[in-house]
C-alpha positions in Angstrom: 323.0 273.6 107.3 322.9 276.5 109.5 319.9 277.5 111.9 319.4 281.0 113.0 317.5 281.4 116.4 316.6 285.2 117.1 314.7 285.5 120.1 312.2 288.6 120.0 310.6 288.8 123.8 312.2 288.2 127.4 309.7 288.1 129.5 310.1 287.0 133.6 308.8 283.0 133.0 309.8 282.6 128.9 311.6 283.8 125.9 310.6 284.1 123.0 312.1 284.0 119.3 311.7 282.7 115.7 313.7 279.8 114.1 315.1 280.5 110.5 317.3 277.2 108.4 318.8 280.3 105.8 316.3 282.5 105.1 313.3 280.3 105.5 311.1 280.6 108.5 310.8 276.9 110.4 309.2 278.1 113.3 307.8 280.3 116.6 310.3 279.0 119.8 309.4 279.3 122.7 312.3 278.6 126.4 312.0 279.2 129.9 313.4 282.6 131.6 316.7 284.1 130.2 319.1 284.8 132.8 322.3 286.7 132.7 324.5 283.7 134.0 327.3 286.5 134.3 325.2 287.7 137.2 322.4 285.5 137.9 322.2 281.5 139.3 321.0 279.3 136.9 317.8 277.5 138.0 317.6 273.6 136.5 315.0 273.2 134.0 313.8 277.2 134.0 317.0 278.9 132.3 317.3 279.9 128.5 320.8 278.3 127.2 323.0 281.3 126.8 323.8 282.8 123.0 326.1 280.9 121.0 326.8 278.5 117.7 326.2 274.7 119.0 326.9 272.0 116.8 323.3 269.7 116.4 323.2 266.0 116.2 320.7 263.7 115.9 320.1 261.0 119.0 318.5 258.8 120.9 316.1 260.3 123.8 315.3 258.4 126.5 312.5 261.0 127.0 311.2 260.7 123.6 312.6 257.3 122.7 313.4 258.5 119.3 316.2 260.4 117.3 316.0 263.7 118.4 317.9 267.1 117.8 320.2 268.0 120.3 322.6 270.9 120.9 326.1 269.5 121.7 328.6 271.7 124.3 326.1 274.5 125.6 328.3 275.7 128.4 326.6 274.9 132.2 324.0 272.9 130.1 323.6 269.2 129.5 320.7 267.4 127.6 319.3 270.7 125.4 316.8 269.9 122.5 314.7 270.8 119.7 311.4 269.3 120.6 307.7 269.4 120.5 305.6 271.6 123.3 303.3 274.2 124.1 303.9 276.2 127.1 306.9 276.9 129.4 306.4 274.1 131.4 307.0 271.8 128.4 310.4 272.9 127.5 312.5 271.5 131.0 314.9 274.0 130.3 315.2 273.0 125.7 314.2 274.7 122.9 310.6 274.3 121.6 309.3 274.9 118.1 305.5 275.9 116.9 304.3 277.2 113.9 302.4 280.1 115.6 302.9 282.0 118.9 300.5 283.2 121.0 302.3 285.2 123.6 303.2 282.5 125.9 301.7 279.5 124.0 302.9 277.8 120.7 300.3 276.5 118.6 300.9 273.3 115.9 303.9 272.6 117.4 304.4 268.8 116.2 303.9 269.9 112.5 306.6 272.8 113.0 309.0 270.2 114.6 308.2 267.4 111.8 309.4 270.7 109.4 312.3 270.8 110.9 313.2 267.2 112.1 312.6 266.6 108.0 315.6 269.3 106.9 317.8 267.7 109.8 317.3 264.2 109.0 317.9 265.3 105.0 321.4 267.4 106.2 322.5 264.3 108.3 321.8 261.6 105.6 323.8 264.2 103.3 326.3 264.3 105.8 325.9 268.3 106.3 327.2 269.3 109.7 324.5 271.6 111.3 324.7 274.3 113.6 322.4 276.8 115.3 323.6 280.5 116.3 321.3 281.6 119.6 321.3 285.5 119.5 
């Protein structure tokens, strides 16, 4: 399965983009600050993973304390998810998924998430490898 993340705004505190599995929308995303790492520090928890194709897996969070989908070898980055959230502040430096945006603010983001966790789960039982390209 392949995911598509295209982010659309870069504003000073957040990024914002849309979420595609093919050519269906999953979701409104929503990260902290993008930051050329080239020419800026990364700051822990309030940096945008750089643009790539990451491998996904499914895993235990200690956070969540649930399978969860994480993004495996983001250079400088440990720990990145898919998750559940609503502003900036929730994301601690992941990826999180709504089914609307509102500039700054993701709106039903659980039921987005549940979308997606659903075609994960499905790929994984199927043994699919998935992968998500971050332009």
């Amino acid at each position: 399965m392949e995911l598509t993340l295209i982010r659309t705004s870069r504003q000073e505190k957040f990024t914002t983009g849309v979420l595609y599995a093919g050519k269906e929308l999953m979701g409104y995303t929503l990260e902290p600050q993008w930051r050329d790492l080239r020419k800026e520090e990364k700051v822990m928890g309030q940096t945008a993973i750089p643009e790539g194709v990451y491998e996904i897996r499914l895993a235990l969070s200690p956070r969540f304390m649930r399978l969860m989908p994480y993004l495996q070898n983001v250079p400088g980055f440990t720990d990145v998810m898919i998750h559940c959230g609503n502003t900036v502040e929730d994301t601690r430096g992941c990826v999180l998924i709504g089914k609307r945006s509102k500039w700054d603010t993701l709106v039903q983001s659980r039921s987005a998430f549940n979308k997606l966790y659903a075609r994960l789960e499905a790929a994984e039982e199927a043994g699919e490898p998935v992968a998500i390209t971050v332009t």
